[in-house]
RONUDO-256962 format. One line per 8 residues: their letters; for each residue x, y, z of N, C-alpha, C, O. Coordinates in Angstrom, 2 decimals, decimal comma. Each point is the difference from the previous one (the first is absolute). Layout:
<atoms>
a	X:Y:Z:X:Y:Z:X:Y:Z:X:Y:Z  ... $
</atoms>
This chain:
<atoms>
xxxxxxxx	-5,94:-128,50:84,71:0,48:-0,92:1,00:-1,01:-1,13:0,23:0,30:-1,18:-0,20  -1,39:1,54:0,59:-1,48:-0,77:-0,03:0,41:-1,50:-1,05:0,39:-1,13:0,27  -0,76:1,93:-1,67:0,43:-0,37:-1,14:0,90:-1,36:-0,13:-0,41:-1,12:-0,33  1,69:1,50:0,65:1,29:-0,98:-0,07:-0,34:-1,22:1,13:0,29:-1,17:-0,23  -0,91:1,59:1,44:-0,36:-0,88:1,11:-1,06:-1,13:-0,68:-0,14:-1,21:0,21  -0,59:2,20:-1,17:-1,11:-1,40:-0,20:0,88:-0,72:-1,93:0,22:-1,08:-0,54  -0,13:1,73:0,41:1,38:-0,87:-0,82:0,71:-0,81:0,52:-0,23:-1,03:-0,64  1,07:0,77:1,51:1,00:-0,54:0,91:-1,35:-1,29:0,46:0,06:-1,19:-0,30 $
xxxxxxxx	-0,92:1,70:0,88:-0,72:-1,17:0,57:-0,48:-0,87:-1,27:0,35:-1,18:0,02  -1,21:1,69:-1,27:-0,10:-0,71:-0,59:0,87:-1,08:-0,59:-0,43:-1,15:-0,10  1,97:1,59:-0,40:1,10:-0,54:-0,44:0,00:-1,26:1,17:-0,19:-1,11:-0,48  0,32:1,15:1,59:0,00:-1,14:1,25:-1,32:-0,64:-0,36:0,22:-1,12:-0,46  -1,22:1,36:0,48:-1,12:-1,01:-0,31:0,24:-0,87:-1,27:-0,22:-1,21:0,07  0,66:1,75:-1,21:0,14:-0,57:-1,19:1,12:-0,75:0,41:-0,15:-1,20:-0,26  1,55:1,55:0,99:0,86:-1,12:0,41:-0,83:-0,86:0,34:-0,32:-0,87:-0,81  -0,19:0,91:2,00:-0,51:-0,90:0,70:-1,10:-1,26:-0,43:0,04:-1,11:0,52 $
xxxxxxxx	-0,86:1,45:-1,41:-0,37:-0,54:-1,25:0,74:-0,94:-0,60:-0,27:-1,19:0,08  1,28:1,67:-0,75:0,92:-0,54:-0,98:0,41:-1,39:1,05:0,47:-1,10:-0,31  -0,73:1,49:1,26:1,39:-1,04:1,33:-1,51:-1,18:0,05:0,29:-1,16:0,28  -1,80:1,45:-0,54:-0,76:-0,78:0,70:-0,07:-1,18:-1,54:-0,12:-1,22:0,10  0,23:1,98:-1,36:-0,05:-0,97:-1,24:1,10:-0,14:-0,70:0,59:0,89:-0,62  -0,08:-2,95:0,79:1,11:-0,12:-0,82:-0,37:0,61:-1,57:-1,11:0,26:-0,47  2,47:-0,12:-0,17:-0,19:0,52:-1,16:-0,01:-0,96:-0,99:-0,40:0,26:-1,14  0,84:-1,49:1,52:0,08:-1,43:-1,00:-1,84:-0,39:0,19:-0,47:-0,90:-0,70 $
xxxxxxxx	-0,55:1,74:1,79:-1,15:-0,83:-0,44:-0,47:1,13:-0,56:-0,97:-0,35:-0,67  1,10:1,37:0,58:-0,22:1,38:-0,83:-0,13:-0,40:-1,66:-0,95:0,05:-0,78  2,38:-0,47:0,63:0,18:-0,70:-1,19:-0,63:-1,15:-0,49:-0,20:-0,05:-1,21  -0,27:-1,15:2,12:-0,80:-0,72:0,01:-1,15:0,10:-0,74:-0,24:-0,56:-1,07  -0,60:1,45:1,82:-1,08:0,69:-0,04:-0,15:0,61:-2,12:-0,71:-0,28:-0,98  1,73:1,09:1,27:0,18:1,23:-0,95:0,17:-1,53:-1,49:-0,66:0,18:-1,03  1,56:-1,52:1,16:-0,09:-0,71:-0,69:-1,70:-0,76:-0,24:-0,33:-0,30:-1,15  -0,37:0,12:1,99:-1,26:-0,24:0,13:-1,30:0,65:-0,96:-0,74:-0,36:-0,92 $
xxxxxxxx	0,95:1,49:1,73:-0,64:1,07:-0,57:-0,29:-0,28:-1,93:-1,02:-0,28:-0,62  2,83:0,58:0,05:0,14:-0,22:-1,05:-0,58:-0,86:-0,64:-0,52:0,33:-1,07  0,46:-1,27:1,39:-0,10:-1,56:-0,33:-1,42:-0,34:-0,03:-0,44:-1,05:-0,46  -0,19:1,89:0,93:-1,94:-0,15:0,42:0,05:1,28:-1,00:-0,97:-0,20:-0,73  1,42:1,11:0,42:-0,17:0,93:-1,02:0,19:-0,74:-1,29:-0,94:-0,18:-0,78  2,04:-0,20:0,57:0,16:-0,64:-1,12:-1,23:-1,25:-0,86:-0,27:-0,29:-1,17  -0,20:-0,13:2,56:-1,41:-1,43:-0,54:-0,89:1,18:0,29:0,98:0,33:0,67  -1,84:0,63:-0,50:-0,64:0,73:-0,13:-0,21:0,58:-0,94:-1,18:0,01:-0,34 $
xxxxxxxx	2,23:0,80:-0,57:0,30:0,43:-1,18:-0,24:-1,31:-1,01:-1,02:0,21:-0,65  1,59:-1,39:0,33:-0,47:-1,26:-0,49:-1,17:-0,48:0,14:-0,54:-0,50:-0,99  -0,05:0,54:2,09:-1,47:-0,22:-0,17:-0,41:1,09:-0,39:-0,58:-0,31:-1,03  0,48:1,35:1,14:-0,53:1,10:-0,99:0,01:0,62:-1,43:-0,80:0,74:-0,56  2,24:-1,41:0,10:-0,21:-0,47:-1,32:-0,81:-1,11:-0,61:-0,54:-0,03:-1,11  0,57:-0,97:2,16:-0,65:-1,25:-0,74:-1,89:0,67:-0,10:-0,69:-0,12:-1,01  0,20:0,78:2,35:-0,62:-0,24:0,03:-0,54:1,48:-1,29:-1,12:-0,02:-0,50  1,78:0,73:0,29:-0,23:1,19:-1,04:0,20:-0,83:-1,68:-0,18:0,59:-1,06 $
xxxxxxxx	0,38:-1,28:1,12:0,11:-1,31:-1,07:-1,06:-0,58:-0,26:-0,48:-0,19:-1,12  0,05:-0,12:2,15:-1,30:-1,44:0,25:-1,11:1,40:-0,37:-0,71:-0,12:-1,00  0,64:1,02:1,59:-0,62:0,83:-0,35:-0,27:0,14:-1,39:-0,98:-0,52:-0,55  1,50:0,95:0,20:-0,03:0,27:-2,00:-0,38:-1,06:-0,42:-0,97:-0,15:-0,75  1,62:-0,61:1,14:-0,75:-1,53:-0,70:-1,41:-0,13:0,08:-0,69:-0,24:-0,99  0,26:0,40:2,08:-1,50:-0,09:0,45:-0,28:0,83:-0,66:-0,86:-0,32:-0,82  1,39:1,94:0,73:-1,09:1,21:-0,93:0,04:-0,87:-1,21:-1,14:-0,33:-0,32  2,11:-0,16:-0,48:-0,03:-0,58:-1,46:-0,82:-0,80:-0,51:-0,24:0,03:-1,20 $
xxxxxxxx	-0,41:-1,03:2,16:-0,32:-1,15:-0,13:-2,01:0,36:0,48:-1,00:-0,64:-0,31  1,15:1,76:1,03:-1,53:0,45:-0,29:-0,25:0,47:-0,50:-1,22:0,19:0,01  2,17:0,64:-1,15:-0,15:0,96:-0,93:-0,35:-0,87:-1,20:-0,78:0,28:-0,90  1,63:-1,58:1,08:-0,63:-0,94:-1,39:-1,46:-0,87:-0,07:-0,65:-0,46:-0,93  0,43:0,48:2,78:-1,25:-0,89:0,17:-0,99:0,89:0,20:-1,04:-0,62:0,25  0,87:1,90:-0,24:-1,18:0,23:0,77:-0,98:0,49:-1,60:-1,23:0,02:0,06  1,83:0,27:-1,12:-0,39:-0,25:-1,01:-0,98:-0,77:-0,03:-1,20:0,29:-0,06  1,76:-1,49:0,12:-0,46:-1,80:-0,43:-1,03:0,13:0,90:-1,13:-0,09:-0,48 $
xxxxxxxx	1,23:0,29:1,73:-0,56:0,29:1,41:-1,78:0,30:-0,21:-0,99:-0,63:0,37  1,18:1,82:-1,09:-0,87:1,34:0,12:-0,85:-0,88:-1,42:-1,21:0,10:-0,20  1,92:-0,73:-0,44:-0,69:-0,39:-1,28:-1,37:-1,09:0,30:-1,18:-0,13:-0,32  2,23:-0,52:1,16:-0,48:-1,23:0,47:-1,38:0,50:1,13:-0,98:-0,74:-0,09  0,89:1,69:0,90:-0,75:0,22:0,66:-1,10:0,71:-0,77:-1,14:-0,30:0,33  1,24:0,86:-0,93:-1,11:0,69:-1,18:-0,68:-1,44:-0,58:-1,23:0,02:-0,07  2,01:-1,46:-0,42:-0,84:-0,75:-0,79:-0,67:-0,89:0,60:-0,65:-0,85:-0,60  0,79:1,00:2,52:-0,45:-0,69:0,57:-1,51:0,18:0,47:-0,95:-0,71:0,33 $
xxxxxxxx	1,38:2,58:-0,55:-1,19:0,53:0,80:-1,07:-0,24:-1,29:-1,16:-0,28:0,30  1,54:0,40:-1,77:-0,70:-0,38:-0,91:-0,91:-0,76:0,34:-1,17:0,20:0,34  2,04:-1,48:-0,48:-0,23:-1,29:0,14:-1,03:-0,23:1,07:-0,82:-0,90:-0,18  0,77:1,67:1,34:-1,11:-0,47:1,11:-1,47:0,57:-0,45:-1,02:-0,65:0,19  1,03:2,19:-0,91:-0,68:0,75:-0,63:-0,78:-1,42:-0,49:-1,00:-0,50:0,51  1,65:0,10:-1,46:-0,35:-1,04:-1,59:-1,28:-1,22:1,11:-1,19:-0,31:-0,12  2,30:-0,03:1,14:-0,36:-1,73:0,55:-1,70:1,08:0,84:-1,16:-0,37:-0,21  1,44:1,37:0,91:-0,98:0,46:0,82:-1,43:0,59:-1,18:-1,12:0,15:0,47 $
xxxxxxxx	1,27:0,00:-1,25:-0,76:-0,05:-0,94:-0,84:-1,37:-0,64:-1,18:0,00:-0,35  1,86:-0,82:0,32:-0,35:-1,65:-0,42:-0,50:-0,70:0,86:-0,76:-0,96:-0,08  1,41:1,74:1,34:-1,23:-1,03:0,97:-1,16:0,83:-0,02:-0,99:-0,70:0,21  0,65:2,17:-0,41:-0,97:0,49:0,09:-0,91:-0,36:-0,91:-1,18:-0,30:0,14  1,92:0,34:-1,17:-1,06:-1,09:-1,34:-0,61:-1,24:0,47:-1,19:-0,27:0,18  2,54:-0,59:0,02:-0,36:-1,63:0,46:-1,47:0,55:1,31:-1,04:0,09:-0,65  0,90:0,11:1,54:-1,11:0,24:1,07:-1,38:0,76:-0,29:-1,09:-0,02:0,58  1,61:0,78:-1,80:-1,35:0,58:-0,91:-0,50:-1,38:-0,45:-1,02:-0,50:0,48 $
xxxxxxxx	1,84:-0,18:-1,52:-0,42:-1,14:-0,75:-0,50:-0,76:0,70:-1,05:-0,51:-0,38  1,52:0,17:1,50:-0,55:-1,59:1,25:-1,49:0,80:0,35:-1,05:-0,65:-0,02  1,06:1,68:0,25:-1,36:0,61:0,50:-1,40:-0,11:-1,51:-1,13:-0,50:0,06  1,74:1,07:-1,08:-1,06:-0,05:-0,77:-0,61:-1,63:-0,23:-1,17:-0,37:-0,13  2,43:-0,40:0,14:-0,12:-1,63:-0,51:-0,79:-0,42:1,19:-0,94:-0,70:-0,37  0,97:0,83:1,47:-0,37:-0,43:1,03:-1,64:0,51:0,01:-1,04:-0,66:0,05  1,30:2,10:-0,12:-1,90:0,49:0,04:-0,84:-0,55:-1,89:-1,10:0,38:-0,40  1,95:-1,18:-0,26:-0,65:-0,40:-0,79:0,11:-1,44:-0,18:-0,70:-0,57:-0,83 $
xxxxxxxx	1,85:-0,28:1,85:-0,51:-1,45:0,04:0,23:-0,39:1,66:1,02:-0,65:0,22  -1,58:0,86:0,54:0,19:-0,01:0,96:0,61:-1,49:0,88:0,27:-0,36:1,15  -0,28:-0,06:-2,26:0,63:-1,94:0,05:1,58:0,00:-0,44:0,74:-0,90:0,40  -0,37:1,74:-1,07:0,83:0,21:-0,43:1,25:-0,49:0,43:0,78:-0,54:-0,79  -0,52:0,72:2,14:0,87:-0,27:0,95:0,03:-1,00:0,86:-1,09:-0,08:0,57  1,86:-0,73:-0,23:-0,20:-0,76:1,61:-0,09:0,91:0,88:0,34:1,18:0,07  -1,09:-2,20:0,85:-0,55:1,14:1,37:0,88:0,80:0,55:-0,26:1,19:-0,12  1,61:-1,58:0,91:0,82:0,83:0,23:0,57:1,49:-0,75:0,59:1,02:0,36 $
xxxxxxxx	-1,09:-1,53:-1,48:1,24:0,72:-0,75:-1,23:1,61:-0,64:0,42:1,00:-0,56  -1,85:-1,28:0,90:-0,58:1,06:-0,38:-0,48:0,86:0,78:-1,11:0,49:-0,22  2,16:-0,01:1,72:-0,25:0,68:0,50:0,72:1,56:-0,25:0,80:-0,16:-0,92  -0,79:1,14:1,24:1,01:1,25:-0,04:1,14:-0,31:0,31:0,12:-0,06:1,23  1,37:-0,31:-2,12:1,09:-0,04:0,95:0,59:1,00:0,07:-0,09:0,68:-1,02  0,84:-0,16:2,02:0,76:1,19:0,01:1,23:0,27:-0,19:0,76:-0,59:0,76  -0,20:1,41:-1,64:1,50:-0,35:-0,55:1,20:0,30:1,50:0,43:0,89:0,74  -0,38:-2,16:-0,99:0,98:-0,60:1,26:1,50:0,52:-0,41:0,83:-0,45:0,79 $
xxxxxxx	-0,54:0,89:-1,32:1,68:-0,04:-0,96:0,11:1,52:1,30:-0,88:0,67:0,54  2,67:-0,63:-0,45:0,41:1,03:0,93:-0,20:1,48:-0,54:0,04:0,08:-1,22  -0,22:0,90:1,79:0,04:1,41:-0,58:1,50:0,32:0,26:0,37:0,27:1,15  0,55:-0,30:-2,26:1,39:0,25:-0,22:0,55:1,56:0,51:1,02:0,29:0,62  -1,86:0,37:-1,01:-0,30:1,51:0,27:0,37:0,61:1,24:0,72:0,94:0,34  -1,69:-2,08:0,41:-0,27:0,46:1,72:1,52:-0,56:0,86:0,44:-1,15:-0,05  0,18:2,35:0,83:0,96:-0,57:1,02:-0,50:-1,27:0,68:0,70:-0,56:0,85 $
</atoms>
């Protein structure tokens, strides 16, 4: 009996409900909904698209990438070596002609160039 009483009441609340929301904005809504699902799903293809593209396109560069960064680091190896020579050489020439140079130019200079390395 309990039972059927709170049945009975619920059934009236859910009327009562039904009476507080038209059903044309229900539908509204329920058309809405769809419609923001539908460009959601579309942007999520596009963007699962754009995706792959991007994996593809680093898969072809990072090759080139990785190559390129190995002949750079060479390359600084090579130049950081040559100036170490070049500043040996200015030093011996210098402690053996000490005229050698204009004044400015026969003091210690210090390699001014950026450290690429460092953040």
């Amino acid at each position: 009996m309990e039972e059927e009483s709170i049945r009975e009441a619920s059934k009236e609340v859910c009327r009562e409900f039904k009476t507080l929301i038209d059903e044309r904005d229900l539908d509204s809504l329920k058309q809405l909904q769809l419609l923001i699902l539908g460009r959601l799903q579309d942007s999520n293809a596009v963007l699962s698209h754009f995706n792959e593209y991007s994996e593809n396109c680093f898969a072809e560069v990072s090759a080139d990438f990785s190559r390129n960064t190995r002949l750079l680091k060479s390359m600084k190896s090579d130049l950081d070596y040559i100036f170490q020579k070049l500043r040996s050489m200015k030093a011996k020439i210098l402690a053996t002609y000490p005229d050698a140079f204009p004044d400015g130019s026969a003091k210690e200079v210090l390699d001014r160039r950026p450290d690429l390395e460092m953040p």
